[in-house]
KOLGU-4560 file (N, C-alpha, C; in nm, 3 decimals, padded with zeros to 5 digits):
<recs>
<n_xx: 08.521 n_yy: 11.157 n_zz: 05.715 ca_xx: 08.620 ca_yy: 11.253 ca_zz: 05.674 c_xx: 08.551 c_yy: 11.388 c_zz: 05.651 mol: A seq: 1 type: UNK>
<n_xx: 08.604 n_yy: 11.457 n_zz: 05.707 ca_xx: 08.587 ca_yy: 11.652 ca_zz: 05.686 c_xx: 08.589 c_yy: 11.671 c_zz: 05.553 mol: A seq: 2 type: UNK>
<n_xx: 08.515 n_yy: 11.725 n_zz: 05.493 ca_xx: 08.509 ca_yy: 11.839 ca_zz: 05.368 c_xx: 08.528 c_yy: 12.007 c_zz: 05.405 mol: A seq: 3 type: UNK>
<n_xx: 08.571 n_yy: 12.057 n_zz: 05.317 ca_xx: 08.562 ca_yy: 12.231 ca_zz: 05.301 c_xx: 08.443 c_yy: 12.246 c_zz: 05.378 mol: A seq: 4 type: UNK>
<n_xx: 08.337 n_yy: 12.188 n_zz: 05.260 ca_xx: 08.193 ca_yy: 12.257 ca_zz: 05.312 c_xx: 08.173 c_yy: 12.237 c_zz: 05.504 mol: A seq: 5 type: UNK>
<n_xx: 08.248 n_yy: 12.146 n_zz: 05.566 ca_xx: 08.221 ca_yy: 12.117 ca_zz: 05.705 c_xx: 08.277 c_yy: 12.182 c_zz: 05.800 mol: A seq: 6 type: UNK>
<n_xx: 08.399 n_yy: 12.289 n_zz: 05.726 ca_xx: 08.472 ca_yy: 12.371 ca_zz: 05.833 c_xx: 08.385 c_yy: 12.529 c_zz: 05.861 mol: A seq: 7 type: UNK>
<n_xx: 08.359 n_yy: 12.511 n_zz: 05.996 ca_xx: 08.275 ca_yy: 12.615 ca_zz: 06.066 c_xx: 08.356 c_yy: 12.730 c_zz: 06.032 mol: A seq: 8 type: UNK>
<n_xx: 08.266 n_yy: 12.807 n_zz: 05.965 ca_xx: 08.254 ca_yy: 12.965 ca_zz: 05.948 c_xx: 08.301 c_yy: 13.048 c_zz: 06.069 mol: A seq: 9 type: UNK>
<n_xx: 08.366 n_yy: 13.163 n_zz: 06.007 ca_xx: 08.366 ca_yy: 13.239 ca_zz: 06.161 c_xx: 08.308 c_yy: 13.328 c_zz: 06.145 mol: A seq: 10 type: UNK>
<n_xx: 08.340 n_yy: 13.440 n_zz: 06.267 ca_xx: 08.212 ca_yy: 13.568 ca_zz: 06.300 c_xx: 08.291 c_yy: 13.648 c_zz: 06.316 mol: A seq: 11 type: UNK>
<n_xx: 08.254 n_yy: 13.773 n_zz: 06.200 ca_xx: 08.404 ca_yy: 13.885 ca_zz: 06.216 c_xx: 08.293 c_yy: 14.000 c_zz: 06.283 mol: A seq: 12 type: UNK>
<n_xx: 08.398 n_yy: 14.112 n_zz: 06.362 ca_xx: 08.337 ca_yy: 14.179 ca_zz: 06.357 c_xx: 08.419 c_yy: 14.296 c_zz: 06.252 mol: A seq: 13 type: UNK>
<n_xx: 08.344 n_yy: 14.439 n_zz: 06.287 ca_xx: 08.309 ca_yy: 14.551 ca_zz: 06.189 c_xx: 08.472 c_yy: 14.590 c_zz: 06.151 mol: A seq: 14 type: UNK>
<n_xx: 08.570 n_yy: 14.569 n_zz: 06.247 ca_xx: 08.705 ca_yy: 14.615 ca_zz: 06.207 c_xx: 08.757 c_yy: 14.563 c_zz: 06.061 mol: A seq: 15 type: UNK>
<n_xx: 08.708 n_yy: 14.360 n_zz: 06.109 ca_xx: 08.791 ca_yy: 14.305 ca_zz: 06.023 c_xx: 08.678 c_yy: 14.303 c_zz: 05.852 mol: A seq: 16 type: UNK>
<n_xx: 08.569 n_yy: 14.354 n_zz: 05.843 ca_xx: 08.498 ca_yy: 14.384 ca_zz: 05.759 c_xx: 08.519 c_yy: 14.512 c_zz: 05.645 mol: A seq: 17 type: UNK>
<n_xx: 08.540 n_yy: 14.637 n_zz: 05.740 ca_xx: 08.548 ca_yy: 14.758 ca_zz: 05.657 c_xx: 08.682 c_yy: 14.847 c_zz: 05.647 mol: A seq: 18 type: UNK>
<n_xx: 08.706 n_yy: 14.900 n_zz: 05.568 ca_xx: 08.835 ca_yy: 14.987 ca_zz: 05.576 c_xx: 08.895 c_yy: 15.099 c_zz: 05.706 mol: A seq: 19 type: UNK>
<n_xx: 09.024 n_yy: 15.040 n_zz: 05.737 ca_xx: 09.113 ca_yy: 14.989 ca_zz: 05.639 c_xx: 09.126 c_yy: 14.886 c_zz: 05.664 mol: A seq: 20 type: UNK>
<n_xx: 09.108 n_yy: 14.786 n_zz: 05.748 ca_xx: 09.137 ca_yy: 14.664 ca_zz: 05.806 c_xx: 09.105 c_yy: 14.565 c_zz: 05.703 mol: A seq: 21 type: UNK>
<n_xx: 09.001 n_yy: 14.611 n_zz: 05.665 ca_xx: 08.904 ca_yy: 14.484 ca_zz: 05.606 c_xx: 08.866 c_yy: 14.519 c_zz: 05.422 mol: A seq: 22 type: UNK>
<n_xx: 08.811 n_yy: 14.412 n_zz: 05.388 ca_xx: 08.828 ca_yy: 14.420 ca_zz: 05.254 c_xx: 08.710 c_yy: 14.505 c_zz: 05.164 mol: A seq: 23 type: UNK>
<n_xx: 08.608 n_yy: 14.579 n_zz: 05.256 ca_xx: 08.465 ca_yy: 14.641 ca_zz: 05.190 c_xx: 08.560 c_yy: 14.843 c_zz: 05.219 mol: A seq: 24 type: UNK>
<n_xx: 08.561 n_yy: 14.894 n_zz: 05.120 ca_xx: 08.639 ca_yy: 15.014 ca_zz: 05.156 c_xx: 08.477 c_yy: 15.129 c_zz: 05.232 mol: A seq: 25 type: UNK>
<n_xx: 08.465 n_yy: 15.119 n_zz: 05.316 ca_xx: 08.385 ca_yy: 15.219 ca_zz: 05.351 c_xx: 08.378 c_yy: 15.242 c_zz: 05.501 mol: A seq: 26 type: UNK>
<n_xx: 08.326 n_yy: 15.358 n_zz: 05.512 ca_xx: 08.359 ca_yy: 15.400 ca_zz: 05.686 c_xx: 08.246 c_yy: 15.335 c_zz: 05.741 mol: A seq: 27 type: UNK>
<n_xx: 08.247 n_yy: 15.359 n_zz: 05.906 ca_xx: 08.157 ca_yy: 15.278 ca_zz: 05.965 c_xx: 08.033 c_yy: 15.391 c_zz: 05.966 mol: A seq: 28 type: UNK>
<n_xx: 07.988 n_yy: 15.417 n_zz: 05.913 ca_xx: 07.858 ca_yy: 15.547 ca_zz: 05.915 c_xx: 07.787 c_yy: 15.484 c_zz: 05.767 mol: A seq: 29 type: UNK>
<n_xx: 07.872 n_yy: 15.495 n_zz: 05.652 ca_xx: 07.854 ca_yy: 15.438 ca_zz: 05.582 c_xx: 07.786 c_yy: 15.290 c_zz: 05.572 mol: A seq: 30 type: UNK>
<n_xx: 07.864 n_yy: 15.183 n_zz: 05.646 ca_xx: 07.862 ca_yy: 15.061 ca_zz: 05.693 c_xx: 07.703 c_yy: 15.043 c_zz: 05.751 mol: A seq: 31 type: UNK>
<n_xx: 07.679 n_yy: 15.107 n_zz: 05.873 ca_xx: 07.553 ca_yy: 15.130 ca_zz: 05.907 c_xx: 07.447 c_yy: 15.170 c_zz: 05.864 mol: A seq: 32 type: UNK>
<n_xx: 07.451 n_yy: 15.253 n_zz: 05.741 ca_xx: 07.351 ca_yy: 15.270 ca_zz: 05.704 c_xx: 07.288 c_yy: 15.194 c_zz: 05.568 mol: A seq: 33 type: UNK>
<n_xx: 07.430 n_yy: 15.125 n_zz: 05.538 ca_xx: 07.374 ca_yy: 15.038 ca_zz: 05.454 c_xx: 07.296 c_yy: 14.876 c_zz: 05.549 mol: A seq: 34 type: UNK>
<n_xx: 07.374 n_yy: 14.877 n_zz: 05.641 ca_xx: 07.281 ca_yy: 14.776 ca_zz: 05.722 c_xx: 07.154 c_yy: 14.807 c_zz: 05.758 mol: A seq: 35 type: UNK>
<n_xx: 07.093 n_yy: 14.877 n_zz: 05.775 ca_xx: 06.973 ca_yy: 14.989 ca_zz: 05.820 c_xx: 06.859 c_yy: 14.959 c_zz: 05.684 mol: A seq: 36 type: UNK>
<n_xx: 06.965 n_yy: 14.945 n_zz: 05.531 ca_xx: 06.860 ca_yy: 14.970 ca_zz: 05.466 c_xx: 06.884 c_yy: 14.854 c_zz: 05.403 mol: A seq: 37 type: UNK>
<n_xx: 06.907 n_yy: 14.777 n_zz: 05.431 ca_xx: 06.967 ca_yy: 14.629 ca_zz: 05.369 c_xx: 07.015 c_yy: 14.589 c_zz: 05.248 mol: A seq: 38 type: UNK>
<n_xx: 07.115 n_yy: 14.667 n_zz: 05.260 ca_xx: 07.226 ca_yy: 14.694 ca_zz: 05.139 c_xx: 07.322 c_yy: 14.592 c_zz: 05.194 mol: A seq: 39 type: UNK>
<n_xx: 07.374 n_yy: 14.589 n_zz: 05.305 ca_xx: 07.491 ca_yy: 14.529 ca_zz: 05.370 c_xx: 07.394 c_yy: 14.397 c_zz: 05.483 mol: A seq: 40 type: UNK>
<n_xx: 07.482 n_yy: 14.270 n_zz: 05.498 ca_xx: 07.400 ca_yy: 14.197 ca_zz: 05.554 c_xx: 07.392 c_yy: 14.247 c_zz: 05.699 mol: A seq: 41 type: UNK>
<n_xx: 07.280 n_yy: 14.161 n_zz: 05.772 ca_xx: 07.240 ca_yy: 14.219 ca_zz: 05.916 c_xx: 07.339 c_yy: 14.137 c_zz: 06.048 mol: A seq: 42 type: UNK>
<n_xx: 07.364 n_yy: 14.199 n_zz: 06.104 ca_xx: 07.434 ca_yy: 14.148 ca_zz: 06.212 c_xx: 07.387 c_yy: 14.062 c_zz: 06.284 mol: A seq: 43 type: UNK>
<n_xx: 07.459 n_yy: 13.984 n_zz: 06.397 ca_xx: 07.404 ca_yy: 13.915 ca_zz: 06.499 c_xx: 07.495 c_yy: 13.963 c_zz: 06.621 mol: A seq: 44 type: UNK>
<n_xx: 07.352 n_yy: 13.990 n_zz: 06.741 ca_xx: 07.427 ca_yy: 14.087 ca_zz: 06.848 c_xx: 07.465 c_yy: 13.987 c_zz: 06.937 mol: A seq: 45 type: UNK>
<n_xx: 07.549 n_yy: 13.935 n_zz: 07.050 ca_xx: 07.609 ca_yy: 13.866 ca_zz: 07.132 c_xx: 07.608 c_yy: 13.933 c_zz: 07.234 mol: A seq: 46 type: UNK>
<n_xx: 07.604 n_yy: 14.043 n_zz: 07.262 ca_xx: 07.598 ca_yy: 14.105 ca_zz: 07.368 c_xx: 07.577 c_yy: 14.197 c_zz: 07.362 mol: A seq: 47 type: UNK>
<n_xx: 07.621 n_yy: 14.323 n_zz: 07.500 ca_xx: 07.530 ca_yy: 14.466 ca_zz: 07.456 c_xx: 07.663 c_yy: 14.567 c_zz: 07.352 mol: A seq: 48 type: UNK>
<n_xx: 07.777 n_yy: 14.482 n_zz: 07.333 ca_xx: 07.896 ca_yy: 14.583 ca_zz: 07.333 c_xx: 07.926 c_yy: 14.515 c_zz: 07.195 mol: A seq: 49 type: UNK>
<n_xx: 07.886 n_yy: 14.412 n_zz: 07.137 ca_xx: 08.000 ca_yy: 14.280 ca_zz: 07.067 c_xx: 07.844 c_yy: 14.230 c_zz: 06.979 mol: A seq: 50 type: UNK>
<n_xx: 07.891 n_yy: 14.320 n_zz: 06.843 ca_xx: 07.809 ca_yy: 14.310 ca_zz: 06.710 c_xx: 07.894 c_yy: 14.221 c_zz: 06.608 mol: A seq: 51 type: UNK>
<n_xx: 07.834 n_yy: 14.118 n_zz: 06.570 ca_xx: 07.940 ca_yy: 14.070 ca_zz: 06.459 c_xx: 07.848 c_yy: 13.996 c_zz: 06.318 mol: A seq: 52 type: UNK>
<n_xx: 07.923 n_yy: 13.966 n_zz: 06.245 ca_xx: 07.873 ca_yy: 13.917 ca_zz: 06.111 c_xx: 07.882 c_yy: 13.797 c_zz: 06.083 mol: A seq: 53 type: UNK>
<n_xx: 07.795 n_yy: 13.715 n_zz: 06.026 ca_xx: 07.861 ca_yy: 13.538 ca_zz: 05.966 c_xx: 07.982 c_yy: 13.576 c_zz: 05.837 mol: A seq: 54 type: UNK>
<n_xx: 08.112 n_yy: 13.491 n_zz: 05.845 ca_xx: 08.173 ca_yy: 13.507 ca_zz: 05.756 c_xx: 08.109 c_yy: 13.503 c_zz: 05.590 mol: A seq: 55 type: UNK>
<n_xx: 08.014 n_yy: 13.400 n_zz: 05.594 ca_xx: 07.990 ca_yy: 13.340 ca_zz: 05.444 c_xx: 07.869 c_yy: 13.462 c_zz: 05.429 mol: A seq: 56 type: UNK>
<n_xx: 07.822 n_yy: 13.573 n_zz: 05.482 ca_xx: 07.711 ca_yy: 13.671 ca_zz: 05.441 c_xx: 07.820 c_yy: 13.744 c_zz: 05.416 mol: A seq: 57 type: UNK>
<n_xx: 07.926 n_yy: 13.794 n_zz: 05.437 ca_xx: 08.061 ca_yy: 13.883 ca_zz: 05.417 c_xx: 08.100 c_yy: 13.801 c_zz: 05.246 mol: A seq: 58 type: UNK>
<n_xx: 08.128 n_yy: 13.681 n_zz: 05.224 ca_xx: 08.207 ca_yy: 13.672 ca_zz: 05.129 c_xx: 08.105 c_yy: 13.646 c_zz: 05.049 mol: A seq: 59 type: UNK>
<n_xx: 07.950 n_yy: 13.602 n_zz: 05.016 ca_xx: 07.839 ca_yy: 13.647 ca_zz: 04.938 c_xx: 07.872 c_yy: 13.777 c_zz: 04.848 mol: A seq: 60 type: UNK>
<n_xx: 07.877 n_yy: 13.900 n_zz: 04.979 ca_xx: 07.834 ca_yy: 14.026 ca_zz: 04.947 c_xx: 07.950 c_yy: 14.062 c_zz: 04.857 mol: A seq: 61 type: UNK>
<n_xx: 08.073 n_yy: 14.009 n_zz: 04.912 ca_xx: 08.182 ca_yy: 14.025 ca_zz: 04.779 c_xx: 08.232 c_yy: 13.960 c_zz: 04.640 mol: A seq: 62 type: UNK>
<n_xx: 08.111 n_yy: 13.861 n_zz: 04.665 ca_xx: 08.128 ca_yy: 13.780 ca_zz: 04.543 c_xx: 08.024 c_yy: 13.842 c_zz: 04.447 mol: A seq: 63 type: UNK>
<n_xx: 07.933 n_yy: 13.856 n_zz: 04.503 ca_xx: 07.806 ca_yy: 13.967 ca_zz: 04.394 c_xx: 07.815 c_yy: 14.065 c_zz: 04.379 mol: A seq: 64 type: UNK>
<n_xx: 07.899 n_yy: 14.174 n_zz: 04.477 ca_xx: 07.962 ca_yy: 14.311 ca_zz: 04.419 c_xx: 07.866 c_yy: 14.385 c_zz: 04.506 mol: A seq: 65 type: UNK>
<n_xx: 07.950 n_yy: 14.482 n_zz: 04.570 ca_xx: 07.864 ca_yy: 14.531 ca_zz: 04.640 c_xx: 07.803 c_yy: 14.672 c_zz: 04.569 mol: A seq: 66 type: UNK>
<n_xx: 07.615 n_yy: 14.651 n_zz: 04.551 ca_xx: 07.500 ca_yy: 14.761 ca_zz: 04.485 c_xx: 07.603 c_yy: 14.919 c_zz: 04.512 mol: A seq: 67 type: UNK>
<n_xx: 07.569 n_yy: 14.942 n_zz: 04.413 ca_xx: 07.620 ca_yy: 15.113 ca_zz: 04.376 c_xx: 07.774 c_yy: 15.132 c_zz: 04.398 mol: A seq: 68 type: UNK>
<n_xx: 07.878 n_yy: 15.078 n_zz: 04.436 ca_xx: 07.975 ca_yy: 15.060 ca_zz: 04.463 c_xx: 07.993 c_yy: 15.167 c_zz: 04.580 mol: A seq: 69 type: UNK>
<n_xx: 08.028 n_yy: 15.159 n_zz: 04.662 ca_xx: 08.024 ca_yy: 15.249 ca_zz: 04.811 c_xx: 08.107 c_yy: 15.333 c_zz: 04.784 mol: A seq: 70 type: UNK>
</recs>
C-alpha cells in the first residue's frame, strides 16, 4: 500500500514558483539572483530552454521563511 511519503514530487517551473502565479512574491531578476547566491534553491536544467525546480526544495523554502523577506 502507497503512503503520502511515496507519491512522486513534481517539477515546477519559474511561473508556477514566483509572482503572480506562484506563491514566493518576487520578480524573476530577483528570483535569479537569489539562486546565484543561494538564497533560493538551485535548479535542474532538462534542456537548453526548460529550467525547473523539485517541488519539496519549493515547499522547504516556504516552510522556513524565506532569509530577509524578498
Amino acid at each position: 500500500m502507497k503512503t503520502h511519503d511515496d507519491v512522486p514530487k513534481r517539477l515546477l517551473r519559474i511561473t508556477e514558483i514566483i509572482a503572480p502565479g506562484g506563491p514566493i512574491p518576487v520578480g524573476k531578476s530577483t528570483w535569479w539572483e537569489g539562486v546565484k547566491s543561494g538564497r533560493f534553491p538551485q535548479p535542474i536544467k532538462l534542456g537548453p530552454r526548460i529550467t525547473v525546480w523539485r517541488e519539496d526544495d519549493i515547499e522547504a523554502l516556504l516552510a522556513n521563511g524565506i532569509e530577509g523577506d524578498a
